[in-house]
C-alpha positions as CSV (number, residue, x, y, z in Angstrom):
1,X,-2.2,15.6,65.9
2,X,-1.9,12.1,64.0
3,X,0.7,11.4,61.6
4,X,0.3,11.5,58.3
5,X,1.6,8.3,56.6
6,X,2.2,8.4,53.1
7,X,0.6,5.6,50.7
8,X,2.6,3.1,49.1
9,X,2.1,3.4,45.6
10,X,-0.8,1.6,43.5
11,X,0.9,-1.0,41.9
12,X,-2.0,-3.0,40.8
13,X,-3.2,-0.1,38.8
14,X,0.2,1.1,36.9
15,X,1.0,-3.0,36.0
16,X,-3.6,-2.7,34.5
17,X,-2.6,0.9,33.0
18,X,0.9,-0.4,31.1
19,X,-0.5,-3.6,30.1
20,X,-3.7,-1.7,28.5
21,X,-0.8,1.0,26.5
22,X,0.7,-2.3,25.2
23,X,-2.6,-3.5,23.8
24,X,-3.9,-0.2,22.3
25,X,0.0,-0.1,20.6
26,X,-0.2,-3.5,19.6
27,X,-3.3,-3.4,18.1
28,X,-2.8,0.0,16.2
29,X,0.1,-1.0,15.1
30,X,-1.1,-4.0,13.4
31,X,-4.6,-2.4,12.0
32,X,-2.0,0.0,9.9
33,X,-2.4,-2.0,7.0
34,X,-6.3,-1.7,7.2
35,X,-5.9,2.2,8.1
36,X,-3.6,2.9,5.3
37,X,-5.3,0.7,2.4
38,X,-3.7,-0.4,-0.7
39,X,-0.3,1.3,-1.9
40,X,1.2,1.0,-5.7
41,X,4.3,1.9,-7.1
42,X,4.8,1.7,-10.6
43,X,9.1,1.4,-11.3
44,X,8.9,1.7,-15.2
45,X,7.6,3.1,-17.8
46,X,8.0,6.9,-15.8
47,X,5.5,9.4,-16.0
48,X,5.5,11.8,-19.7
49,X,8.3,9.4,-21.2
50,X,8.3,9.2,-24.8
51,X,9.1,5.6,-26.2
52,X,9.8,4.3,-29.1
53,X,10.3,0.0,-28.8
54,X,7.6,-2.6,-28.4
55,X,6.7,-3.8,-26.4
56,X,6.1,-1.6,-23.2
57,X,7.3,-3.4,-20.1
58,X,5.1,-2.3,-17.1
59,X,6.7,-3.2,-13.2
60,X,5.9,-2.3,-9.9
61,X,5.6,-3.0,-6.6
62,X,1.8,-3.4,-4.5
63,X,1.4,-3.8,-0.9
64,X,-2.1,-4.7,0.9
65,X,-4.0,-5.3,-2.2
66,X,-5.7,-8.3,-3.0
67,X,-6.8,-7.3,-6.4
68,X,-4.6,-5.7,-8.8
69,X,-5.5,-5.1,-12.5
70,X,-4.3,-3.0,-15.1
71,X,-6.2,-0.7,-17.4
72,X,-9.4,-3.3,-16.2
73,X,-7.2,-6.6,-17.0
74,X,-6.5,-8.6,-13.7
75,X,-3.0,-9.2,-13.6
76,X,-0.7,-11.0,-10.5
77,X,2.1,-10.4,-8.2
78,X,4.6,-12.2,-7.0
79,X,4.7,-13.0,-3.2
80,X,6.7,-9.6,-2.4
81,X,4.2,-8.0,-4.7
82,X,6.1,-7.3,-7.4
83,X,4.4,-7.2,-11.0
84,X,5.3,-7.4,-14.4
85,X,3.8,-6.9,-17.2
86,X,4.2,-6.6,-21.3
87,X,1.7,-4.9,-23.5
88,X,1.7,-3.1,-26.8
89,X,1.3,0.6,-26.8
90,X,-0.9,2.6,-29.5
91,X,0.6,4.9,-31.9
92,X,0.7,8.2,-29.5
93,X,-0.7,8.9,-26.2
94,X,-1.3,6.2,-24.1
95,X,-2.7,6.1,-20.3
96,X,-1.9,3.1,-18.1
97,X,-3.7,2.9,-14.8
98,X,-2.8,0.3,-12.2
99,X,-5.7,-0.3,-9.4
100,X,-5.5,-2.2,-6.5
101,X,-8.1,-3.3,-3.6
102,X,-7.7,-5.2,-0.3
103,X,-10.0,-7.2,1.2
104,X,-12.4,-4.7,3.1
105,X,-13.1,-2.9,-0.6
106,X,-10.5,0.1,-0.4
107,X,-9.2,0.7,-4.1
108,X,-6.0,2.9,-4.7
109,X,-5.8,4.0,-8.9
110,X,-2.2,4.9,-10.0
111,X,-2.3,6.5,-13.4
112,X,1.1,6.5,-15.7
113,X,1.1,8.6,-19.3
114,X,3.5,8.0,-22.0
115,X,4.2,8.9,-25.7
116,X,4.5,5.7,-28.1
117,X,6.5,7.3,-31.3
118,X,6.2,4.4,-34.5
């Protein structure tokens, strides 16, 4: 009967498996942004708010996009992507919506409703 003699592990293919997990990580960790698209948060006016003072202050924060407008007028952020911006409300209803797109054509819309009172 001959021995049996037990294999040193493969070390060659655990260092090629770990460095190949750190990749795939890496690089999904990075594509995130693409993955995700463009985000927008609108701080102010909220949502069903009734107002009553012109003019209406619009702010908000967008990551990832490269082009933001509002209600189809471009407007720009700052370099932490905050935006600000004045217009004059309507007598009434109104409907804001912010829209931004990154580079690779993903848009996100972001729609705000308030009531303008005279």
């Amino acid at each position: 009967m001959i021995p049996r003699i037990k294999e040193a592990p493969n070390i060659r293919k655990r260092i090629i498996f770990f460095a190949s997990a750190v990749i795939i990580i890496y690089a999904v960790w990075n594509g995130r942004n693409l993955i995700l698209g463009p985000r927008i948060a609108i701080l102010s006016p909220e949502d069903g708010i009734a107002l009553d003072s012109k003019p209406v202050v619009v702010s908000g924060i967008v990551k990832n996009g490269s082009f933001i407008s509002l209600n189809g007028r471009q407007i720009f952020t700052d370099q932490t992507g905050l935006f600000r911006e004045e217009i004059l409300p309507l007598p009434g209803y109104n409907i804001l919506e912010a829209t931004a797109e990154d580079r690779f054509g993903k848009k996100t819309v972001k729609t705000i409703r308030f009531y303008y009172n005279n």
